[in-house]
N, C-alpha and C positions, 0 to 999 in steps of 0.2 A: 504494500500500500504506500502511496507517495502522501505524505502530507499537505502538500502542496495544493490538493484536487480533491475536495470530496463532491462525489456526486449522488446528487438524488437518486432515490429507488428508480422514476421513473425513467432519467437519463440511464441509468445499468441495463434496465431493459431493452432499453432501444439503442443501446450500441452494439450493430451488426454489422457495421462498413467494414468493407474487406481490412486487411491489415496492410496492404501501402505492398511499393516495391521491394522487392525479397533480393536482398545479397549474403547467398547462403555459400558454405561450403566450408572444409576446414583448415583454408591459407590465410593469409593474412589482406587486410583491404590495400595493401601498398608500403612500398618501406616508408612513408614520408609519414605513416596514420603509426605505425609498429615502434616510429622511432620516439614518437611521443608517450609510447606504453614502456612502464617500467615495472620492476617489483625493489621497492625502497627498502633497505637493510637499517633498522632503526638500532638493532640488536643482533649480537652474534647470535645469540639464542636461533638465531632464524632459520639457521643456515640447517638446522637438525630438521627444519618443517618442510621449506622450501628454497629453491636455490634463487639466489636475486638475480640473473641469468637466465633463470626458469621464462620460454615463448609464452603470452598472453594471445589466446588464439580468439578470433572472432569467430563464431561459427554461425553466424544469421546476425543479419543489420539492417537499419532502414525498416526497421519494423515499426513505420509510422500509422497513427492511431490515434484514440482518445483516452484510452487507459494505459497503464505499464505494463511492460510484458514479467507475470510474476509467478510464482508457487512453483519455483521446479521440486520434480523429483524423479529419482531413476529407478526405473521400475526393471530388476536385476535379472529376471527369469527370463522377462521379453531383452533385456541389454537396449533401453532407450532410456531418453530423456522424457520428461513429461513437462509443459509451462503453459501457461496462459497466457495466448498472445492478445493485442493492444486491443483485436476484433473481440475480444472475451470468451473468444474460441478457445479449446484446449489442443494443444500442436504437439507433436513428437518429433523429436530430432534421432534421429538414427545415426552413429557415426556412421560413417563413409557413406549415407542414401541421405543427407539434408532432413529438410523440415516438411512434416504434412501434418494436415488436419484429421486430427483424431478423437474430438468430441465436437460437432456443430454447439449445441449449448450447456454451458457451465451454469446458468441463475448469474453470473462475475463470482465466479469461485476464485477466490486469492490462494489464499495458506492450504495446501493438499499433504497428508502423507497417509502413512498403511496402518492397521491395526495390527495388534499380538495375531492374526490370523491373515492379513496380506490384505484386509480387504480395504480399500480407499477412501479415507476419510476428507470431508473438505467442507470449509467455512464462504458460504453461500452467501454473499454481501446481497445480491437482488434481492431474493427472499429471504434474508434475518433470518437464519436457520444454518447449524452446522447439520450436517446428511453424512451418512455411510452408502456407499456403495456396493451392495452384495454381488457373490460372484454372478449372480446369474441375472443382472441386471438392474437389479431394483431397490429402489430408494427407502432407506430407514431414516426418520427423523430423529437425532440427536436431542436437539434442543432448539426450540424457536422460540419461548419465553424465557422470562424472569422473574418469579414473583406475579405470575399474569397480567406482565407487560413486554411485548416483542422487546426480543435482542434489539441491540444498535444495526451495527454490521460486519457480524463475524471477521473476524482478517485473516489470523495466523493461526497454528493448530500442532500439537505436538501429543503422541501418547506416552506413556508410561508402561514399562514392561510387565504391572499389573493389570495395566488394559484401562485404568484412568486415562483419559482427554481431556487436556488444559488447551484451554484460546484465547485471545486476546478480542475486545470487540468496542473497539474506536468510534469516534463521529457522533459523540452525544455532547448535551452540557452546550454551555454559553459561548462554546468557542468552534464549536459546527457553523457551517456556513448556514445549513439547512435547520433552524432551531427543531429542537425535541417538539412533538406536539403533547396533548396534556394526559395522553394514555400512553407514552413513550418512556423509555428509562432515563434518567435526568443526571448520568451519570458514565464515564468510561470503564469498563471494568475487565478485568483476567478470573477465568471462571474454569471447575470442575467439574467433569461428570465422573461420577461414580464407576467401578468397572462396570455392576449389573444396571447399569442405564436407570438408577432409582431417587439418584440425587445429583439435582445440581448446586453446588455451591458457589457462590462470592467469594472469591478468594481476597481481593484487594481492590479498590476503585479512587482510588486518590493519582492514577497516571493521568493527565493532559491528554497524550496520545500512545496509549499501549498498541504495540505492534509485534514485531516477531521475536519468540520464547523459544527457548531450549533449555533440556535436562544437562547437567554435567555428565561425565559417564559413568559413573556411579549413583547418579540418579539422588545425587545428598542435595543437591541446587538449581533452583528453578533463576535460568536468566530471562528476563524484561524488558526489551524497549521501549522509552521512552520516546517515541523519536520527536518531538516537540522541544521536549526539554535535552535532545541530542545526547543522549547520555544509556549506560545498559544500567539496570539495577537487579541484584541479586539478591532471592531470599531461601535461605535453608528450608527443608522440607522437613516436616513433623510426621511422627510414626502413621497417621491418619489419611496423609498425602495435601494436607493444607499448610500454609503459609505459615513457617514461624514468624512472624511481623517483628520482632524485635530484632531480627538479626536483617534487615531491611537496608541494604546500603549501595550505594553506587560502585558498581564493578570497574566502569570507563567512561570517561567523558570523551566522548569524539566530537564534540566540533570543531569549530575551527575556521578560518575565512574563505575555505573553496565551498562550492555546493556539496548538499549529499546530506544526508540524516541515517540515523542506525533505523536500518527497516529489520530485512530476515537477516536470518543466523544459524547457523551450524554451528557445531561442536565436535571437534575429533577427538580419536580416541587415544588420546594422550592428556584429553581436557583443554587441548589450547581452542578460543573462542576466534572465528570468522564473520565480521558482521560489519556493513558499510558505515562511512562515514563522510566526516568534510575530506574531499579531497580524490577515494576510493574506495577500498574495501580493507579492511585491518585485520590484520592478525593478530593473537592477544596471546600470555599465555594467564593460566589457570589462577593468577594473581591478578591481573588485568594489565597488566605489563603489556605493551604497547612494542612487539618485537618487529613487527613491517607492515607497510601497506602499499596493496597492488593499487597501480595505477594506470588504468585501464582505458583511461582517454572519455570518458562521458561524465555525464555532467550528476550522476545518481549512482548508488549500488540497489536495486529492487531488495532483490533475494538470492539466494546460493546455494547449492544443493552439493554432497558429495556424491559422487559414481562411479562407472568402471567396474571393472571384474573383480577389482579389487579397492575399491572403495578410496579409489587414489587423484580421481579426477574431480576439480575441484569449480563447479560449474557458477553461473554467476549469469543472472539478469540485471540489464540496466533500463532505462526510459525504453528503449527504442532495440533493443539488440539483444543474443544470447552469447557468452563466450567462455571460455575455462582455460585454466594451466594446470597442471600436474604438482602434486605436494608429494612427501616423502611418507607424510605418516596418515594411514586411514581413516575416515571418517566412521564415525558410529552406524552402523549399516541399517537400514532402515528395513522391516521383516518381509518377506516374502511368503507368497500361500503356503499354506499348509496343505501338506497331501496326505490325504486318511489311508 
């Protein structure tokens, strides 16, 4: 989600305009676009994640539009990418066979990943409703209220390997463009569901703009974007899977005077943290330590997803394009079907 743009239910639904001129493939757009891509070494620490030499590849650009192109994730049985491109269509990037359209309509599904059983979870911004996707086509309703008043608009979406589902769900309160109406939630909030689908809880609602969350890998720390106040905030989990609140602190401040805000975020398995900022996309390690940040040549980092056969490719949406470089240490892998 860009901060920058919230758009009405009604404008979500009605953007179907194709997604603009496509320059796909996996070269670069020209030495002259490549020389301005760097990966900056802030810390030797770096050098153990990824190499500052490491190619920043474009692999789809010009993906012009009225939304962001966002919510990757790689769906590892099939070896694709999955993102929602700018038409709010869902596209799959294949290496070596480019990009095609692989879901006509999303609802503007942002934040996508898989549950403890493979199957496709994703936070539904048109319709204010997180949805599961079962194998065999069909749609289970997560959660579309609050207290019996609709969500805001789902964003981001992370499970837990007890099968709990934490989201983030932005664009309410005094500081929406579009004010709350008076049966609407009056509030930003990061929320739980239960593994047996039997409770939703509040976990926190004092964020501006909560956006994209991740577990550590051990599952002790829930991170939070802020991306309003440009900053990530981390809070311990309690034996229950809610929020220890007192232990509530800011992880990283990423701003800074280039454009860019922390949206999504990954987390590898070594716990160092991936997640854009002013300027690109940073790499952190498990302290918040500030080891490099790619510099990608666009003006946002959307979202980022790990992938590959071995969970080593390090994928990244911006405004307008998809593209990735390769890290040393894997990402936390995200579950694949279960076969009975």
């Amino acid at each position: 989600m860009a901060t920058q743009h919230a758009f009405s239910r009604r404008q979500m639904l009605a953007m179907s305009a194709a997604a603009g001129s496509l320059a796909i493939g996996g070269g670069y757009r020209g030495a002259g676009a490549q020389a301005a891509k760097r990966i900056e070494r802030l810390d030797p620490a770096l050098d153990q994640i990824v190499s500052a030499s490491e190619p920043i590849v474009d692999l789809a650009t010009n993906l012009g539009g009225t939304a962001n192109v966002e919510g990757p994730l790689w769906w590892k049985e099939g070896g694709y990418l999955l993102f929602r491109g700018t038409d709010l269509k869902r596209w799959k990037y294949a290496p070596g066979q480019g990009i095609s359209v692989f879901k006509e309509n999303t609802n503007a599904a942002n934040g996508i990943t898989r549950d403890m059983q493979g199957r496709l979870v994703a936070c539904e911004a048109a319709t204010r409703r997180v949805v599961r996707e079962e194998h065999d086509g069909s749609i289970t309703v997560l959660a579309s209220s609050f207290q019996g008043r609709p969500l805001n608009f789902p964003n981001d979406i992370v499970v837990k390997s007890d099968g709990a589902i934490y989201f983030t769900d932005p664009w309410a309160g005094p500081r929406a463009q579009q004010p709350p109406g008076q049966s609407d939630l009056t509030f930003a909030g990061v929320f739980r569901i239960s593994p047996d689908r039997g409770t939703l809880t509040l976990l926190v609602d004092n964020f501006l703009t909560p956006n994209g969350l991740a577990f550590s890998p051990d599952e002790k720390v829930l991170y939070v974007n802020d991306s309003q106040r440009r900053h990530i905030r981390a809070f311990d989990l309690q034996p229950n899977g809610t929020l220890a609140r007192q232990t509530d602190r800011v992880f990283a401040d990423l701003s800074g005077p280039d454009p860019g805000v922390p949206d999504g975020m990954k987390v590898d398995s070594a716990g160092n943290v991936f997640c854009g900022g002013a300027g690109g996309l940073y790499i952190l390690d498990p302290t918040g330590k500030k080891l490099g940040r790619v510099v990608h040549g666009f003006g946002n980092t959307a979202n980022v997803a790990f992938g590959g056969d071995d969970w080593k490719i390090l994928y990244f949406c911006t405004r307008t394009s998809l593209g990735s470089f390769k890290v040393k240490v894997a990402g936390v892998p995200v579950p694949a079907e279960r076969r009975s």
